[in-house]
SEDRENMAR-397319 format. One record per residue (C-alpha): x, y, z; residue in three letters. Coordinates in steps of 0.1 Angstrom, whole numbers, plus 5000, padded with zeros to 4 digits. Example, Ala and Ser with C-alpha at 12.3 -4.5 7.8 and 13.67 -1.06 7.14 Angstrom:
512349555078ALA
513749895071SER
% end
This chain:
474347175104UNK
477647305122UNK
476647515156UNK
479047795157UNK
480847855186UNK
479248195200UNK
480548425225UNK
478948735240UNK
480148945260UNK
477049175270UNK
474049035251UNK
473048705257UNK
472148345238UNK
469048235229UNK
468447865219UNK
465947765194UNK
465547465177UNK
468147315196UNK
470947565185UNK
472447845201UNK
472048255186UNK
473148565197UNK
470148795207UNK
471849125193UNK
469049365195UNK
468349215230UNK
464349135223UNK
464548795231UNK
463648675198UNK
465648525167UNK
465448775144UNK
466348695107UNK
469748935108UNK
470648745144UNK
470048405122UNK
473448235113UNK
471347965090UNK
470548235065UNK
472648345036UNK
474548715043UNK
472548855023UNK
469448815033UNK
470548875069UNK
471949195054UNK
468349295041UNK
467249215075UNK
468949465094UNK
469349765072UNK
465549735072UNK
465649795116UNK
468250025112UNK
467850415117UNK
469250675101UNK
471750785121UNK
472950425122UNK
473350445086UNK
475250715082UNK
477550605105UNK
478050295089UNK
478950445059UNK
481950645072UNK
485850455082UNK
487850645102UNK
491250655118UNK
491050505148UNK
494350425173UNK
494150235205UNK
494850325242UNK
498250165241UNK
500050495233UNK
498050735245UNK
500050915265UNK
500650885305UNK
497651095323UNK
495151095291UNK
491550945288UNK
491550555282UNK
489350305291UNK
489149915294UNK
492449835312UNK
494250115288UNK
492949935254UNK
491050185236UNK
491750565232UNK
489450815247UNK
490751135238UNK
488651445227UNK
491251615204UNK
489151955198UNK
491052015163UNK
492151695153UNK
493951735121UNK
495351515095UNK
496551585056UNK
492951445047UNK
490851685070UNK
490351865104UNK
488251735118UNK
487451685157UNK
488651345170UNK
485951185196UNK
486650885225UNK
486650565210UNK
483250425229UNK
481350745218UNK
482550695181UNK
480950375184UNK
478050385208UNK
476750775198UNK
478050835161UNK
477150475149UNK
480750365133UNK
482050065128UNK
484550055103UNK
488050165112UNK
491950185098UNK
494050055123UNK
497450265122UNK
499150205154UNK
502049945155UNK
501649685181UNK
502049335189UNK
499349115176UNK
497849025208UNK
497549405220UNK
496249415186UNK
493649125187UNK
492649225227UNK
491949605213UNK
489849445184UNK
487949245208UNK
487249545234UNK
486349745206UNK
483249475198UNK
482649455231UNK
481749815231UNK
479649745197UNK
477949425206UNK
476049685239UNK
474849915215UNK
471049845203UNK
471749665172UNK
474949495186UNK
476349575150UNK
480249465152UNK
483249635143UNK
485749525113UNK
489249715115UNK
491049765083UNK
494649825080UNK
496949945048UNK
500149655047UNK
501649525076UNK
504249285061UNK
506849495041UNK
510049615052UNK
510349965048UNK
510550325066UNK
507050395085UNK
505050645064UNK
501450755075UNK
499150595052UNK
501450335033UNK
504050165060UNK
502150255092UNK
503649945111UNK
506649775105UNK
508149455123UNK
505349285138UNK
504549045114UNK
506548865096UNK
508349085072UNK
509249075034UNK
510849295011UNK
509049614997UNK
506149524972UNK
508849584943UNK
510949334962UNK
508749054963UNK
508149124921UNK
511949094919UNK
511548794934UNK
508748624914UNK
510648754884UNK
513948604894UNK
511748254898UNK
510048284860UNK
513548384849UNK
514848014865UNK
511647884843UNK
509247854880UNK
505948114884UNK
504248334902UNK
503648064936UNK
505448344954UNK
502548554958UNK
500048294969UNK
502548144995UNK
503048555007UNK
498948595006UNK
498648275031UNK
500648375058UNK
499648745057UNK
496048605060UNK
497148355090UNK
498648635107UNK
496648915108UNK
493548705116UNK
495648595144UNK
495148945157UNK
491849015146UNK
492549245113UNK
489949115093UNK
490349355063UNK
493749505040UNK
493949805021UNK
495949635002UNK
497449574979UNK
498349844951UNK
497549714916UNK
498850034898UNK
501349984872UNK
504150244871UNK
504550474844UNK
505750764860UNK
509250764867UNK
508851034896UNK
505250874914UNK
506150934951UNK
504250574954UNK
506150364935UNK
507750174961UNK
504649994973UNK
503849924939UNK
504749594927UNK
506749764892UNK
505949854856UNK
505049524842UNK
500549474836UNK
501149104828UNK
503649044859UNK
501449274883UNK
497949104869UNK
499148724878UNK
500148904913UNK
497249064926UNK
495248744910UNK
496648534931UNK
497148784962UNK
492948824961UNK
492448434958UNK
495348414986UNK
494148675011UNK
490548605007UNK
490248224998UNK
488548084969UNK
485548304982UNK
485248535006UNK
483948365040UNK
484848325081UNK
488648255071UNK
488948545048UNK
490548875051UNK
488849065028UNK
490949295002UNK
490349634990UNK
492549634958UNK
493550004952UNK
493750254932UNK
491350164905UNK
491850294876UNK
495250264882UNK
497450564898UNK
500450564874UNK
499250824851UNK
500951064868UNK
501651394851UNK
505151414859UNK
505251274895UNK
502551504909UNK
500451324935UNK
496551364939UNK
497051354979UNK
497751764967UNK
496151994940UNK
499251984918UNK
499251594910UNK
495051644906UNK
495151504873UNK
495551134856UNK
496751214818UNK
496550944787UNK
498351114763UNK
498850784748UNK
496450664725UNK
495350314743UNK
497650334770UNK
494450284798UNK
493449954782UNK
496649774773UNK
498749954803UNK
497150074838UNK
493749824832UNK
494649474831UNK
495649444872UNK
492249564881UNK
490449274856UNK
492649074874UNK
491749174910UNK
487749164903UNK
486848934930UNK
488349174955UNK
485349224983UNK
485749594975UNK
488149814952UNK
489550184962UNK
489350454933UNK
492350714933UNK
492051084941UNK
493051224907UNK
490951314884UNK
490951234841UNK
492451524823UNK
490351604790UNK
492951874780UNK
495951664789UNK
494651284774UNK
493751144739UNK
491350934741UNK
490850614754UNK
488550314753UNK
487949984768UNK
486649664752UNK
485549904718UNK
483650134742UNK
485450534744UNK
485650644774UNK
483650984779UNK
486051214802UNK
484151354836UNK
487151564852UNK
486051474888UNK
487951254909UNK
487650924905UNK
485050824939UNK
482851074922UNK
482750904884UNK
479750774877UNK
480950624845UNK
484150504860UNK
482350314888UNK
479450194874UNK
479550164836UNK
483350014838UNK
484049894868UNK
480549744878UNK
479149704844UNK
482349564818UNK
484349474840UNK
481749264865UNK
482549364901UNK
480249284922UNK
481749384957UNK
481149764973UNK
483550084965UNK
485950204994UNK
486650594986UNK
490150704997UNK
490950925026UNK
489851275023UNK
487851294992UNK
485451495011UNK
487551745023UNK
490851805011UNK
491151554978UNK
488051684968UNK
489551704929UNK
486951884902UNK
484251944928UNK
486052154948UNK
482852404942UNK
480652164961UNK
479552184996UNK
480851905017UNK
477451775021UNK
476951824977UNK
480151634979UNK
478551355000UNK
475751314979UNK
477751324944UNK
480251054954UNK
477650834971UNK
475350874936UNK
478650794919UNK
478650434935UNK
480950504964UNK
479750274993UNK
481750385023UNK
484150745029UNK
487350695041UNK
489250815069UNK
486251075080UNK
483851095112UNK
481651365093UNK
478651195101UNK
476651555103UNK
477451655066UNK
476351265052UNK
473551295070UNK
472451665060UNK
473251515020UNK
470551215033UNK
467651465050UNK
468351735015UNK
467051474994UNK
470251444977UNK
470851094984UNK
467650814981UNK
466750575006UNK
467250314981UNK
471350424975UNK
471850415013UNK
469950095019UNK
472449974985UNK
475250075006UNK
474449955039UNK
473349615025UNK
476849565009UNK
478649675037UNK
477149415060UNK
476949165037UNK
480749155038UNK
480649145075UNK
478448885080UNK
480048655050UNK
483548705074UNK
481448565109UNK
481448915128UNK
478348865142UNK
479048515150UNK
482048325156UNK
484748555147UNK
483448795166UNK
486548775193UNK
489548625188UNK
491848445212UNK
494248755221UNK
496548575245UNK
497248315220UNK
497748605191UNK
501948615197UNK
502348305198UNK
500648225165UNK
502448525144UNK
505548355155UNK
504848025144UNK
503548165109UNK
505448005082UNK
506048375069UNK
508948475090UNK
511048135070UNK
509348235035UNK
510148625042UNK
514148585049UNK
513848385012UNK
512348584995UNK
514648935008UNK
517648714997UNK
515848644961UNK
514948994956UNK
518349114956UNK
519149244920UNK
523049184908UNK
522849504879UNK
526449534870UNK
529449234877UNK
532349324866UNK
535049094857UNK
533648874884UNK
533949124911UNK
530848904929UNK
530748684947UNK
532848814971UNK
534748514989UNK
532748435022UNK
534548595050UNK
536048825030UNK
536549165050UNK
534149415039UNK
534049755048UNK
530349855053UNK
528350225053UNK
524950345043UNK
523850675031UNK
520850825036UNK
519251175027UNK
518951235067UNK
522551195083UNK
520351085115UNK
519250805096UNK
522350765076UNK
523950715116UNK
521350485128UNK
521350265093UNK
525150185092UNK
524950095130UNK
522649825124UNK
524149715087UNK
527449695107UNK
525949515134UNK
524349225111UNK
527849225093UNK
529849125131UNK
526248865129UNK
527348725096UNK
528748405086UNK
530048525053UNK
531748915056UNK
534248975081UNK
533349345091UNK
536049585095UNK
535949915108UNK
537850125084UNK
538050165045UNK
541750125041UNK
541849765058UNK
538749585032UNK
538849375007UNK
535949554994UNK
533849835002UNK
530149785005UNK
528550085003UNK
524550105004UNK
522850424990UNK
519250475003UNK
518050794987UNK
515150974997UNK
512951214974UNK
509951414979UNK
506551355009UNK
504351234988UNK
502051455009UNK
503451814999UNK
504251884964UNK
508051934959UNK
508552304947UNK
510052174910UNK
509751814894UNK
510451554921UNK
514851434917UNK
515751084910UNK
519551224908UNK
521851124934UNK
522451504947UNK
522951704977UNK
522052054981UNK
521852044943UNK
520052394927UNK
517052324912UNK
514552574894UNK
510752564912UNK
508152534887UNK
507552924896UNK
510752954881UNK
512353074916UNK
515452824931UNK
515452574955UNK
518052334971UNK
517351974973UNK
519151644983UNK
518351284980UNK
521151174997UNK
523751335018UNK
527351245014UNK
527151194979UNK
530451344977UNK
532351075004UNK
530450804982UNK
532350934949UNK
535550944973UNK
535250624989UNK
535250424955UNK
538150644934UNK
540550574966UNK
539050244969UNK
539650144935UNK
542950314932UNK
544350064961UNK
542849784943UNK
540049694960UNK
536449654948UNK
533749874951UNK
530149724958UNK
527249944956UNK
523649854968UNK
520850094958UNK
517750064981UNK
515350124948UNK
512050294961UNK
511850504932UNK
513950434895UNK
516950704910UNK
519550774884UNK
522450624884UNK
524950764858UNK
527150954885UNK
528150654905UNK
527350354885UNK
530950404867UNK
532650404900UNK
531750034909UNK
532849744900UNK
529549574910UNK
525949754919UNK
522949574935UNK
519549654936UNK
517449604969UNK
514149724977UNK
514049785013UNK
515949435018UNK
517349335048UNK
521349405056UNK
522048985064UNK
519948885028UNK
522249125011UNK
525448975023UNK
525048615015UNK
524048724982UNK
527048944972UNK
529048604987UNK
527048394968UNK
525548174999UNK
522648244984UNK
522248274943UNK
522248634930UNK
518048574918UNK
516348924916UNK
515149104886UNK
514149404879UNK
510549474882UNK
510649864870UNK
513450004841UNK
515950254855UNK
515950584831UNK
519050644814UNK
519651034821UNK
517751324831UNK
517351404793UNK
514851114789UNK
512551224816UNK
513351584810UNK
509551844811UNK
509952134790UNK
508152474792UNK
504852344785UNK
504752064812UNK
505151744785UNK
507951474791UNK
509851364766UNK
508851024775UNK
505350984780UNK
503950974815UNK
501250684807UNK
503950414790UNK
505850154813UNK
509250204813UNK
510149914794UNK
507650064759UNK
508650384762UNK
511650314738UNK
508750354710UNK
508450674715UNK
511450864723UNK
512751134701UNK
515851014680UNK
519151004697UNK
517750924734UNK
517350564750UNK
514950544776UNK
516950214795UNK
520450294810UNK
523050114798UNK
526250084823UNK
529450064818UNK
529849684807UNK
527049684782UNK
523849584809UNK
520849734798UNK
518749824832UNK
515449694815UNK
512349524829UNK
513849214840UNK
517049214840UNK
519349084863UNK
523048904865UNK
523748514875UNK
526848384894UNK
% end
């Protein structure tokens, strides 16, 4: 029997039997829960049975939490300026207000220990604020650790509260929809899915490196919805491609079972989020609903990634609610599915008779942020404490992003919740904790060697592959790519904030003068071609746009509100120098190259004709791009979502339905468009934008 190696920072050893265990409750005894010999579970049993209350409750709540390091100059830290100890009287979020407490209170007063890491900061800041926050934990009377949680670390992309909260740190791959391009490209040259597993191990390396023990990650929705704010950290339209990905990222992440090398996964948003009804999303009222118009759409389309990801420790169940009105109806494995328009954390059927019960998971449910107070969709009637209690009896195990410990606790003492379902709760929740070593050897990690072993990770080598094989070559014509290598290239990006749009072609410029392969030049007139890269921005995918969200290339383009008054919107300013750049361009003779940063499927008809070759990237790295428009790399990428043809095929009329239905993948919803419309655009040399296309050279 292996004696781990224990460290403790304010409790002490105790040796029996010749082995060493941490004395958490301080008694001097080895109790059972304090006994590394037994299995987690029954250690689990153990301590929910000491625990109080209060403990409980706390326990059952995640919450926001950011460390000391950017508090600002003057405020309320403590340990050496590692953890935050603001009060913030009226904290407030998109998901609540809620009063924000000092970090050692939270833990030693309110009883927490789960928390979503947001702040972006060097691993070994990160692992040495991980490590004072259990040093806070392991003085309290259980000496229950903490387990931070953070949503994706390892993507390229702009920061975004809640989806691309750090960026750079890690090593750092294309969007989600980029690495899918990738994989795809590799089936396409007759390889598989390895990608994902090879991604998996170094994200897992790394962030255990600094002490993140657990993802909210990754998203197994498939996209259905052209205008879904979320599609870029999606990983496209495809169930088959998306199922054999989040397979392996679960078995990559977490390991062949979950244990002290794991980081545990909370595979989101179950049952699938891309049954939008017509891009609304459930982080506001308007996108409240999931609609299956479809008949078998939930089985065959937005299902199969979540079988798939079953051995995730826990899943995440999205906001939105099932629309009775707005769905036909829907079944799984022969069984219909009986409609309960409440959001999903508070289906009882959805958790337990499908999730739990057909489809086997065995871990604990993860709510999202806010479901308590401001995503509260269909029991908006409740109290917050009724709204405690119903998502709790639903089979939701811990409420995210929430300190609220007063309300969960009033649901407890009302009689609303059992003993028994908290107990349930608690149990699971430690169970995971104990089966990753918290309250053993993985308590602490080594902070000052955190740096160096992110930078050794063999992700920063597989990363710079992989942004060069996500590249997608759409449109080639008459050879226009490759480019010859050191041919001069004139170079600008476009952006729907002109800041950006500044700060973008500065650095794509700057990696161009880096290059091996373009020779940069400064103005349009002196290029052998023009490399123009479009990064088009549409919608928060916290506020509701005032109309349907625009995938058009536009600026200050009129647009009637679903209230029928008018509004302006762009998606990408300068639109009109774009059109310029490639007619003069092309009248001179030289070629046009356009790269399209595809976070969402935009529409292409306007420019698409004025290029002799397009490219699809998906947040892709300026240096990846040019040594595959050169060909020093292989043009590889496909496409993992199918670009719409026109506004016609995703066009809403009076009555809120799409001509192409919300619930279909891109690449089926040929089936069911009226005669006359094709769902795929086709460019100007005959390339269908379809699922998985992409051009050779």
């Amino acid at each position: 029997m292996r004696q781990p190696n224990l460290q403790v920072r304010s409790k002490q050893l105790i040796s029996v039997d010749g082995l060493d265990f941490k004395d958490l409750n301080g008694n001097g005894e080895l109790d059972p829960y304090e006994d590394w010999r037994l299995t987690p579970a029954e250690r689990a049993a153990d301590l929910v049975s000491r625990m109080e209350v209060d403990e409980k409750v706390g326990l059952m709540l995640i919450n926001t939490r950011f460390t000391g390091y950017g508090v600002p100059e003057g405020e309320a830290t403590s340990d050496d300026g590692v953890l935050d100890e603001r009060t913030i009287e009226a904290g407030t979020s998109i998901f609540a207000t809620r009063k924000v407490y000092p970090t050692t209170h939270t833990i030693e007063q309110m009883h927490l220990r789960h928390f979503i890491l947001r702040d972006n900061f060097s691993p070994s800041q990160l692992a040495e604020w991980n490590n004072r926050m259990n040093e806070v934990a392991e003085g309290t009377r259980l000496g229950i650790p903490t387990i931070a949680a953070s949503n994706s670390r390892n993507e390229n992309g702009e920061m975004v509260f809640g989806m691309n909260d750090s960026v750079g740190m890690f090593s750092t791959f294309p969007a989600t929809m980029g690495i899918a391009a990738a994989i795809l490209g590799d089936k396409a040259a007759g390889g598989d899915a390895s990608l994902a597993s090879e991604f998996a191990a170094a994200v897992r390396a790394e962030w255990l490196a600094a002490g993140i023990r657990k993802g909210y990650m990754y998203m197994a929705d498939v996209v259905t919805d052209p205008r879904w704010q979320r599609i870029y950290g999606t990983f496209g339209e495809d169930p088959e491609l998306i199922s054999e990905i989040v397979e392996r990222l679960v078995a990559g992440l977490q390991g062949d079972e979950l244990g002290p090398d794991s980081l545990a996964t909370t595979m989101k948003h179950f049952p699938g989020g891309g049954a939008r009804e017509n891009g609304f999303d459930p982080h506001y009222v308007e996108g409240k609903w999931n609609c299956y118009p479809t008949p078998g759409s939930f089985e065959t389309y937005h299902l199969p990634p979540f079988r798939a990801a079953v051995k995730t420790s826990s899943f995440m169940p999205y906001y939105s609610a099932p629309s009775i009105k707005k769905s036909s109806w829907q079944s799984v494995d022969g069984k219909d599915i009986p409609y309960e328009e409440v959001g999903f954390a508070f289906n009882h059927y959805i958790l337990n008779d499908l999730l739990r019960g057909q489809l086997g998971f065995t871990g604990y449910i993860n709510s999202d942020s806010g479901i308590t107070d401001n995503m509260c969709w269909g029991v908006e009637e409740l109290s917050i404490p009724e709204r405690f209690a119903k998502t709790i009896n639903a089979g939701t195990d811990i409420v995210a992003d929430t300190n609220n410990t007063a309300d969960l606790r009033a649901a407890i003492e009302a009689g609303w919740i059992s003993p028994a379902r908290v107990d349930a709760a608690c149990r699971a929740l430690l169970e995971e904790m104990f089966t990753l070593g918290l309250f053993d050897e993985k308590t602490y990690v080594d902070a000052a060697g955190a740096d160096a072993a992110v930078k050794g990770s063999p992700g920063w080598e597989l990363a710079a592959r992989t942004h060069r094989k996500s590249l997608v070559v759409l449109k080639n014509s008459a050879g226009t790519l490759p480019l010859a290598q050191g041919a001069s290239v004139y170079v600008e990006v476009f952006h729907k904030d002109p800041r950006q749009s500044a700060a973008k072609t500065a650095k794509a410029r700057q990696e161009a003068r880096e290059s091996a392969v373009v020779e940069l030049v400064e103005t349009p007139e002196a290029a052998d071609a023009l490399y123009l890269i479009l990064d088009p921005q549409s919608g928060h995918y916290f506020n509701a746009t005032p109309g349907l969200l625009e995938l058009t290339l536009c600026e200050d383009r009129m647009l009637k509100a679903l209230n029928d008054e008018w509004y302006t919107e762009t998606t990408l300013t300068g639109i009109k120098r774009v059109t310029e750049l490639c007619r003069t361009a092309r009248q001179r003779g030289q070629k046009v190259v356009l790269s399209v940063n595809v976070s969402l499927p935009w529409i292409l008809d306007s420019v698409e004709p004025l290029a002799d070759a397009v490219v699809a990237g998906f947040s892709t790295f300026y240096d990846a791009q040019y040594d595959v428009i050169t060909g020093a790399s292989p043009a590889h990428g496909r496409l993992p979502i199918t670009l719409p043809a026109s506004e016609a095929v995703i066009a809403v009329d009076a009555d809120g339905v799409c001509v192409s239905p919300n619930d279909v993948p891109g690449y089926a919803k040929e089936q069911y468009m009226p005669e006359g419309l094709t769902y795929a655009y086709t460019d100007t040399d005959g390339n269908v934008w379809r699922l998985g296309h992409g051009l050779t050279y």
